[in-house]
Structure formats: structure tokens, C-alpha cells
C-alpha positions in Angstrom: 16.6 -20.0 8.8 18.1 -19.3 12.5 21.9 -19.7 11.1 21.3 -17.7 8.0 19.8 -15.1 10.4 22.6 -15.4 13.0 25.4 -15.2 10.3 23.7 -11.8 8.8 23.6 -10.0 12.7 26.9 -11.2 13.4 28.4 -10.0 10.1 27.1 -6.8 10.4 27.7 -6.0 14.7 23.7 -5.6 14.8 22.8 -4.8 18.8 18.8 -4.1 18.8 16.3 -6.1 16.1 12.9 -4.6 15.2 10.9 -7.5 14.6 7.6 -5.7 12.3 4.8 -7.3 12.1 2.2 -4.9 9.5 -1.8 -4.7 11.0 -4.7 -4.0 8.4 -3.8 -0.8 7.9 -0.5 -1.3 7.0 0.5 0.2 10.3 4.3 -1.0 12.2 3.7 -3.1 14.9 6.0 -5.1 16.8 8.7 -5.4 19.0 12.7 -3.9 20.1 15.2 -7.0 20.9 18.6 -7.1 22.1 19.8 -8.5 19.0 20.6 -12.3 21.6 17.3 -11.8 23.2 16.4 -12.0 19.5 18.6 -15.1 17.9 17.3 -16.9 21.0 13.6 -16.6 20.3 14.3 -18.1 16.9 15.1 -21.5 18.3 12.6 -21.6 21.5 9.8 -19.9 19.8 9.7 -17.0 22.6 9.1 -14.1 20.4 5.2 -13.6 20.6 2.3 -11.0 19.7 -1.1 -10.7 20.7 -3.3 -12.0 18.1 -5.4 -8.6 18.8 -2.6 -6.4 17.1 -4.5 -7.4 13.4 -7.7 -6.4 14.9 -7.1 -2.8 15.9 -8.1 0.5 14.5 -6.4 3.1 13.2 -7.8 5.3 16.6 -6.2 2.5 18.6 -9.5 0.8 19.6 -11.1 -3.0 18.9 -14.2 -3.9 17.1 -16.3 -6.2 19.2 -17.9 -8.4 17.0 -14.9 -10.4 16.0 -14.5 -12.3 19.1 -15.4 -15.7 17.1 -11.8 -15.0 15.2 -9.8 -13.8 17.6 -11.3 -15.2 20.9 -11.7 -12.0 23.5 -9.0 -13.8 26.0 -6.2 -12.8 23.0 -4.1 -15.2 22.9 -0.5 -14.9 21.6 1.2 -15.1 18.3 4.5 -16.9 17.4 6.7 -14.2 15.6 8.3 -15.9 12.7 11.0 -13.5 10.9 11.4 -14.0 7.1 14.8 -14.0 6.5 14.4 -12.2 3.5 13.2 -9.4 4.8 15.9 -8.2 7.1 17.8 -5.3 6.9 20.1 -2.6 8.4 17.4 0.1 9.6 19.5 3.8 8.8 19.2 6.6 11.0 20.0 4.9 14.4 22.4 5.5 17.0 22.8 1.8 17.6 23.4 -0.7 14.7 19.7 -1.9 14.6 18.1 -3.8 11.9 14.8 -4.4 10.3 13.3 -7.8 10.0 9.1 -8.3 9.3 7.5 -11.2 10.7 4.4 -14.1 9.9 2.3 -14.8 12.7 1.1 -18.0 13.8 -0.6 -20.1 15.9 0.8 -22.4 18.9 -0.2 -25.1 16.7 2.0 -23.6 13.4 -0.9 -22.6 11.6 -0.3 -19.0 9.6 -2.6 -16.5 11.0 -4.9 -16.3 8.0 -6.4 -12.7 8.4 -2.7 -11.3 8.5 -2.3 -8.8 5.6 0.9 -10.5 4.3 -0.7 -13.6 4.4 -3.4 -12.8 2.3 -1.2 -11.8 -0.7 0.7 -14.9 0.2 -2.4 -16.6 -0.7 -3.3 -14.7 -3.7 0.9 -15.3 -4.7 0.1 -19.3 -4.2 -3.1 -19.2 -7.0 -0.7 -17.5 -9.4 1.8 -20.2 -8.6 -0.5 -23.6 -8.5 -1.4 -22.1 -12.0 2.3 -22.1 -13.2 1.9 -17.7 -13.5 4.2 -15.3 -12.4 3.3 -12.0 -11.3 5.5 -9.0 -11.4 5.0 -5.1 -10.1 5.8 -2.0 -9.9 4.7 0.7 -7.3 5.0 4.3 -7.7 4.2 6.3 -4.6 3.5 9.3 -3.9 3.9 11.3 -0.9 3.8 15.0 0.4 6.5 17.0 2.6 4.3 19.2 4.8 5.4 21.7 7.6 4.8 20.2 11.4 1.5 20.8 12.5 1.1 20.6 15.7 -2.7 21.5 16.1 -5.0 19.1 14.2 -7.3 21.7 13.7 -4.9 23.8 11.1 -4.5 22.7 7.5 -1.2 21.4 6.4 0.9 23.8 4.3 4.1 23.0 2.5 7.5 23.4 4.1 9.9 26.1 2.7 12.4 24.4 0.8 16.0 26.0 0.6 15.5 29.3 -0.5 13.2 29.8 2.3 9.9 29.9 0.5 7.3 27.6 0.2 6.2 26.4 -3.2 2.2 27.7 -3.9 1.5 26.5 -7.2 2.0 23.2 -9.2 5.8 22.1 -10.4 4.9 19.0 -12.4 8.5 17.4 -13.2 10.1 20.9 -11.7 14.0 20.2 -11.6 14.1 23.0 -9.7 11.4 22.6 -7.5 12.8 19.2 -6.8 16.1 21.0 -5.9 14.1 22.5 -3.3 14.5 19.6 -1.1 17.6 18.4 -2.0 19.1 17.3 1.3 15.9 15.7 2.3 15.8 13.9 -1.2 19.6 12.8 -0.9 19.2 11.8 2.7 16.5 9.3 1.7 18.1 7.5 -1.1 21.3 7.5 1.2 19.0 5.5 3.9 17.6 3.2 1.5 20.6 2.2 -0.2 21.7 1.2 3.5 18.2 -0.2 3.9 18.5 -2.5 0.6 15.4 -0.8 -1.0 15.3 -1.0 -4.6 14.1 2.6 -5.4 14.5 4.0 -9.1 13.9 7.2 -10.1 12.3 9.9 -8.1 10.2 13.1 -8.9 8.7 16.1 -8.3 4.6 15.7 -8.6 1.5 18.0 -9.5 1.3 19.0 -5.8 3.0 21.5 -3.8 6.1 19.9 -2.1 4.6 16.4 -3.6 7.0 13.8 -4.7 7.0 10.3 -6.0 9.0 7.3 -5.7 9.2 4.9 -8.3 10.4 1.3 -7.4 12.1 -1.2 -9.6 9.9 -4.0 -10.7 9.8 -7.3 -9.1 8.4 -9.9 -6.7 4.8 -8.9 -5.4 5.7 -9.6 -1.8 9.5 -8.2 -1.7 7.9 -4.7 -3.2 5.4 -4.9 -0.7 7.8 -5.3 2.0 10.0 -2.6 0.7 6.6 0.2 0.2 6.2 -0.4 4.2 10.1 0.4 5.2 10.2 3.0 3.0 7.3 4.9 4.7 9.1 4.3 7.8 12.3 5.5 6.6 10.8 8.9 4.7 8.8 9.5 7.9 12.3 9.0 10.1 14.4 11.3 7.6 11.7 14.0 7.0 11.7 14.1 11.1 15.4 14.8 11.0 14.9 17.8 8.4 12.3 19.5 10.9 8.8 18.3 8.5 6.7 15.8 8.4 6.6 13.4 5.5 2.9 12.1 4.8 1.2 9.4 2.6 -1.8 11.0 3.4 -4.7 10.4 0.3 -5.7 13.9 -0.2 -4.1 15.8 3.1 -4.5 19.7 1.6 -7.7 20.7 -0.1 -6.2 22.6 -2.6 -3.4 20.2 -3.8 -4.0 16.9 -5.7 -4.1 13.7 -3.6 -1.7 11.1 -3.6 -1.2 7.5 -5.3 0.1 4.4 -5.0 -0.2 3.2 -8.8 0.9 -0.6 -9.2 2.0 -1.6 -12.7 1.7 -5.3 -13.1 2.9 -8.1 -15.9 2.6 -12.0 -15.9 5.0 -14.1 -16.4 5.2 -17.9 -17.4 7.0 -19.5 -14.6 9.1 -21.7 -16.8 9.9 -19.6 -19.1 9.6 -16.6 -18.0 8.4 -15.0 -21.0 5.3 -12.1 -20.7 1.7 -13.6 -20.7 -0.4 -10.5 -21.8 1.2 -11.0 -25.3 1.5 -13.5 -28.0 4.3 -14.9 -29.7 3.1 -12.2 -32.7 3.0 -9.1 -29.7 -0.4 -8.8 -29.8 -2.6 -8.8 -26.7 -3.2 -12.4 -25.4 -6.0 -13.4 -24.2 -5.0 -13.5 -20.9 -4.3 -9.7 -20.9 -7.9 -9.0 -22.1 -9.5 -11.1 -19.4 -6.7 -9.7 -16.5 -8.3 -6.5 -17.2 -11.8 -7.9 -17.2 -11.1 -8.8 -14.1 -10.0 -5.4 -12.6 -12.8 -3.5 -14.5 -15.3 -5.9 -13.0 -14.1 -6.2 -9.5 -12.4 -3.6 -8.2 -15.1 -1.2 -7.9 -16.6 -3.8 -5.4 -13.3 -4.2 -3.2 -12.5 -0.5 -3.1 -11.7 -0.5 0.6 -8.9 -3.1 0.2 -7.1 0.3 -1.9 -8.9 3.2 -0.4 -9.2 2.0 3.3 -10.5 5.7 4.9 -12.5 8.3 5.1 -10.0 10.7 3.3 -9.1 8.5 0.5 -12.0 9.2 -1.2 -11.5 12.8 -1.7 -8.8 11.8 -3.6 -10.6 10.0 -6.2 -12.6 13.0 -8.0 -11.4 14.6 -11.3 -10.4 17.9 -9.7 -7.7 15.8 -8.2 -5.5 14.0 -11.1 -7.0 10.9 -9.8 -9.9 8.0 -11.3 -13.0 8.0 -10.9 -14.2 4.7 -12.7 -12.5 1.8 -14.2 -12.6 2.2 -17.8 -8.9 1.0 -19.6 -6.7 3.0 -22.2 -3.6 3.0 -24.0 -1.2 5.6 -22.5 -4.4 7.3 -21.0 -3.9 8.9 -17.4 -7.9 9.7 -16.7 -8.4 6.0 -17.1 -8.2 3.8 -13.6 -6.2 1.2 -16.1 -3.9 2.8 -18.1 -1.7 0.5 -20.7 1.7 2.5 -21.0 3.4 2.7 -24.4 5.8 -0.8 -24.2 7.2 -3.5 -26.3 5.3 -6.9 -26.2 7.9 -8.2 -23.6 7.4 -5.4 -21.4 3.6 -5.3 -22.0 2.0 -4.2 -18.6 -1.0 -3.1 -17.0 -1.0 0.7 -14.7 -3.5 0.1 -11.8 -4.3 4.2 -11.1 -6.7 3.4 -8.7 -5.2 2.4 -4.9 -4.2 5.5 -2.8 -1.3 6.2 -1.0 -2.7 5.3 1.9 -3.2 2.0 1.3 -1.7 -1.0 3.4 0.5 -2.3 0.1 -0.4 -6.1 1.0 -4.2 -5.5 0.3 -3.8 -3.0 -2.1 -1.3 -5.7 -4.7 -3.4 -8.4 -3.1 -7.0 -6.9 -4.3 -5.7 -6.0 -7.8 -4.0 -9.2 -8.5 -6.9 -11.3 -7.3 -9.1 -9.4 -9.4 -7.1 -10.5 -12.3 -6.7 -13.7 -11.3 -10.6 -14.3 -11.4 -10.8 -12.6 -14.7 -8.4 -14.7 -15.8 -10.0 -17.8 -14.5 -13.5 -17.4 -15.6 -12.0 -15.9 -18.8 -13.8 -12.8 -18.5 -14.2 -10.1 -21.7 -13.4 -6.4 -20.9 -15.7 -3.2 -22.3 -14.3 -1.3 -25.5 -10.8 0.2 -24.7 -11.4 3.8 -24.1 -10.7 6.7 -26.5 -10.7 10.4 -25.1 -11.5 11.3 -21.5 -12.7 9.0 -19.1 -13.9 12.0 -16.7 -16.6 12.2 -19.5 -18.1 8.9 -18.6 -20.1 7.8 -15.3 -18.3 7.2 -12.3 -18.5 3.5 -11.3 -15.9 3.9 -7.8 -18.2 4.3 -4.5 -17.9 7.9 -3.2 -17.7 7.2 0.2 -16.6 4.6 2.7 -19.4 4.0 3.9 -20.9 2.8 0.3 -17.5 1.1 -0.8 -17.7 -1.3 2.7 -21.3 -2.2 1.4 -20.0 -3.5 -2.0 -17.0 -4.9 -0.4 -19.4 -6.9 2.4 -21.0 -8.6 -0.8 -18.8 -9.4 -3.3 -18.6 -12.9 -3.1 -16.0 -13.6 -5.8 -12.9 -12.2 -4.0 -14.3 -13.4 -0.4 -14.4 -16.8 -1.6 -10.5 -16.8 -2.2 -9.5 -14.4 0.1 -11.7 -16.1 3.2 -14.6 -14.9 5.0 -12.7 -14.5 8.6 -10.7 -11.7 6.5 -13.3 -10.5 4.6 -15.3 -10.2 8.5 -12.3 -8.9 10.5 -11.0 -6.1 7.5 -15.3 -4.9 7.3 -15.0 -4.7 11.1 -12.3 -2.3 11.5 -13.4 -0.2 9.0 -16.9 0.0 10.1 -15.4 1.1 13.5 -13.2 3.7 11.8 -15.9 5.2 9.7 -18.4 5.2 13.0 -15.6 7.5 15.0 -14.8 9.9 12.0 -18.9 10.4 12.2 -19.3 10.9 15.2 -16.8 13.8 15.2 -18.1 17.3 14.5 -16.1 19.3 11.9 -15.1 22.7 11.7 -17.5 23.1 8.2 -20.5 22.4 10.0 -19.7 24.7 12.9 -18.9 27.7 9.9 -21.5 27.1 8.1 -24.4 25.6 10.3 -24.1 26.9 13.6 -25.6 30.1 13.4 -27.8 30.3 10.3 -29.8 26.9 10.3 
């Protein structure tokens, strides 16, 4: 690993390293290296991280009630760069590259809490089993003027005619022209960056746009979701905006998604598992979606991690609201798209662009995976609207971390020190954004109750 690293810096006259390592909220963490400072630590084991970094919240503060997992006297991390993650990182004035990093014990043991550890563990089920997952994301995110004041709504930018967009362009070529320089700039940065974007459009909301990525390995798309934040953010910065992946950040506009299509794949073989040899829908298909109709309403945080992702998931908003399935069917939370049997996939509609991409592949693949398992048998495929029928997604935070605290069947594979640490953080996050006193209460209660 240390040559192949070496070689690739060497190759390319890298100077600085930015070793990533991602926290539970999907969040950059890490450290800057002189790129020897960096090849050195590789060999002597010197490139280190408090354990605390997967602990803290998105305010910047530490639960206390998780001392039992990481001990209160935070002891350090071994770095340990994948080699397959590194990269040129665009947009600096000094050749600099990207590399994202496992921690682990002293003792060589992976830290097990880790976000990218625990889709490495759902990965390893899928592989023990001789299955192959492959996915998709499509993200969405919105351009929105700087805002300087956190009291003031976001508004769109003006794009280059000067104005600002205020109504829906859905697939507007000319709306997506609007932000042509920003849009070229960011496919220039991630061809540099070796992210394997596809096609890119404009979406339902004002100065919205989504990415769609080509389909692959689980872990490499997930790795690629958290650079590209990082490099929309950095090129959106440059063009005087800010770039956000924000669930719902304007009231009026739709919120925004990170749908994950997924397939299965015999390892071997490599042919598509949620079809027969006829093209019909295997068995393993039906009970895959069993799974996600059964479980996912009971992990929501892992896909909708704050406050603010649940306004996204209401009707109003282009988003689900329960689980149902459908072919070619956008209300459902599971759509089927319109394929041949060897490209037969499932749409996951539900996780939110705000989602740390780890836990949000992790929590919909392990929900298949225990479908498939205990051979589970989905509801009627749905016909029509699935905004007609009862909503089976928590509304709140507060009511998804009290499903997620007792569903059993995904802490039993994904680990109860997770499953502790991840309930933690949130519960801390959700007791901060209550304790905050908003501006509606002040309009609307201050004076008249």
C-alpha cells in the first residue's frame, strides 16, 4: 500500500495531502500533510486522530453518555489511507490531493462505530453470501445566494442574465444555462478529481440541480458523494454562492434527495439477482423490497439525520411519505424504473440530501439484506398515488430516534456501540435545535397568547 501510495504522489508532484476521515454526519474531518510528512506516517504509523472526532455533533459539542465506547481520556486513532481513494483535490494553489482514511485502534482493530466501517460490514454480509451489490446515487443540491445572517431565508442566486429564477424549471435547458460556468467548472473539477459523474440537471426547485452518478461499487460511490459535496461547495465559493445539500433549505421550494438505485449481482457470474433466467421478478427481488418496506421506516435517522430533513418528506414537497413500491411510480418511497431484466433495479426515494452517504447505502442495503435472509414477502405493488395512502415515515426526529432505538433487527448487524453512539449524537442535536426559540413563535406567540 505505502509504494503504490508513494508512486501515485511522486507521479503527479503532489506537495500537501488531505488525509479525510468522514464523522457521523458525513462531515470532513482530518488533517493537512506535507505530502513526506505524509508517506512517512504510512510506514511508522504517526498519522493519528482522536477517537472523539466520530462522537461529535453537528454544533461541534460531545454527548456524554458514551464514555463506555470512547473512554473520556480520547485516545488516538491510527489513520489508515485507502489507496483507492486518493485523488488530485482541483481548485488549489498547491498540487494537493485527496485521500480518505479507516481508523483504528493501537492494537489494529477497525474502529467499529466509523461510518465507513459500518457499510464495510454491511458490504462483507453481501459478500459471505456470494451477492454483489451495485448503486446508483442521484443528488440533489441547491445554489443559493450567501447569506450572511442566519436569521434571513435563503433566496436563489441570479444566474447570468442577472435575474433570479422564482418559479419551477423542471428539466429547463435554459434555466440550466443559467449557471453555466458554475456547472462547467464542476464537471471540470471532478474530471481532475476522478469522480464518475453522469448526466446533470436542472430540478423542480429554484436554482436546484442534480447529479447523477454512474453505477457501481457501494463504497467507491459513497466515497465519491462525500468529495463531490466538498468540491461543489469549493467551486460554488469561487462563483460568489453558496452551494447547499441542505434537506428542505427554502420553504417555498421542494427539498432535496439523495435517491440510491440498487441491483444485485451474483459474484460469480455476475448476472442480476432480482430477475430470473425467464426476466421475471426473482424472488430475491420480492423479499429485497420486503425488506425496505419493513425496515426502513424504523431506521429513518440513518437517511434523514436532522431536524430539517423531515420537512422534506411531506407531499407538498415531491418527496415520500411512506414506503409503499411501484413500477415507474415517483410518489412511491420505492420506485421500480422501466428496465430490462439485466438492468432490473430498485429507486430508494426516501434518504435526503443530507444524509452521511455511508449510513444512508448502509441502512438501505441492510434492510434488504434482512429481507432477503428471512425471506420476507412485500405488500401489493402499488397502483395510483401513494400520497393517498397513510403515511408510515415518522414526522419528526424526535419520533424516528425512538423507532431507530428499538429496532433490533438492523442493531443486531450493524452493532449496539453504533446503534448507542449514532442515537447519542442525535439526541444531542435534536435537544439544541429545541432549545432554540424561532422566529414563528416570536411572530405569532409573543404578543397575542
Amino acid at each position: 500500500m505505502s509504494a503504490e501510495i508513494t508512486n501515485w504522489i511522486n507521479e503527479r508532484g503532489i506537495s500537501e495531502v488531505e488525509c479525510i476521515v468522514p464523522d457521523m454526519n458525513g462531515i470532513q474531518r482530518g488533517k493537512v500533510l506535507p505530502a513526506g510528512k505524509f508517506l512517512k506516517s504510512l510506514t511508522d504509523q504517526t498519522l493519528r486522530i482522536p477517537g472523539s472526532v466520530y462522537t461529535v455533533t453537528v454544533t461541534g459539542e460531545y454527548p456524554d453518555t458514551i464514555n463506555s465506547i470512547i473512554p473520556d481520556y480520547d485516545p488516538d486513532m491510527v489513520m489508515v489511507p485507502d489507496p483507492s481513494t486518493i485523488r488530485e483535490a482541483p481548485g488549489f494553489k498547491t498540487p494537493t490531493a485527496y485521500v480518505i482514511a479507516d481508523a483504528y485502534t493501537r492494537e489494529g482493530k477497525p474502529l467499529a462505530i466509523a461510518p465507513r466501517m459500518i457499510l464495510k460490514k454491511v458490504l462483507h454480509l453481501y459478500e459471505r453470501r456470494g451477492w454483489k451489490p451495485v448503486i446508483a446515487p442521484e443528488l440533489e443540491f441547491y445554489l443559493v445566494s450567501k447569506n450572511l445572517d442566519s436569521d434571513f431565508p435563503l433566496t436563489p442566486p441570479a444566474g447570468r442574465s442577472g435575474r433570479s429564477e422564482t418559479a419551477s424549471q423542471p428539466y429547463g435547458l435554459e434555466a440550466l444555462g443559467e449557471f453555466e460556468d458554475i456547472i462547467e467548472h464542476i464537471y471540470d473539477f471532478c474530471e481532475k478529481a476522478e469522480l464518475n459523474i453522469d448526466t446533470m440537471i436542472h430540478e423542480s426547485g429554484a436554482a436546484q440541480l442534480e447529479i447523477n452518478f454512474v453505477h457501481g461499487d457501494p463504497l467507491a460511490l459513497a466515497d465519491q458523494v462525500l468529495l463531490f459535496k466538498r468540491i461543489v461547495r469549493h467551486v460554488a465559493l469561487e462563483h460568489g454562492v453558496y452551494a447547499t445539500f441542505l434537506a428542505k433549505p427554502m420553504s417555498d421550494q421542494p427539498g432535496s434527495s439523495m435517491h440510491i438505485h440498487q441491483s444485485l449481482l451474483d459474484s460469480d457470474t455476475g448476472r442480476n439477482l432480482f430477475t430470473t433466467p425467464q426476466g421475471r421478478d426473482s424472488a430475491l427481488f420480492r423479499s429485497y423490497i420486503a425488506g425496505l418496506v419493513r425496515l426502513l421506516p424504523q431506521i429513518t435517522p440513518m437517511f434523514a439525520p436532522n431536524v430539517n430533513s423531515f420537512r422534506r418528506m411531506r407531499p407538498d414537497s415531491d418527496a415520500p411519505i411512506n414506503v409503499q413500491w411501484g413500477s415507474d411510480n415517483r410518489s412511491c418511497g420505492l420506485r421500480i424504473p422501466v428496465s430490462d431484466a439485466k438492468n432490473r433495479r430498485i429507486e430508494n426515494r426516501l434518504p435526503g440530501a443530507d444524509s452521511n452517504p455511508y449510513l444512508a447505502i448502509a441502512a438501505s442495503l441492510i434492510c434488504g439484506y434482512v429481507g432477503m435472509t428471512e425471506r420476507m414477502q412485500p405488500p401489493k405493488i402499488m397502483q395510483g398515488s401513494a400520497y393517498n395512502r397513510a403515511r408510515t415515515l415518522p414526522r419528526t426526529l424526535e419520533s424516528a430516534l425512538d423507532r431507530f432505538s428499538h429496532c433490533k433487527a438492523v442493531r443486531n448487524h450493524l452493532g449496539e456501540d453504533f446503534f448507542d453512539v449514532f442515537y447519542a449524537i442525535k439526541e444531542s442535536e435534536l435537544y439544541a435545535y429545541q432549545s432554540v426559540i424561532s422566529s414563528w413563535e416570536r411572530e405569532h406567540l409573543l404578543l397575542r397568547v
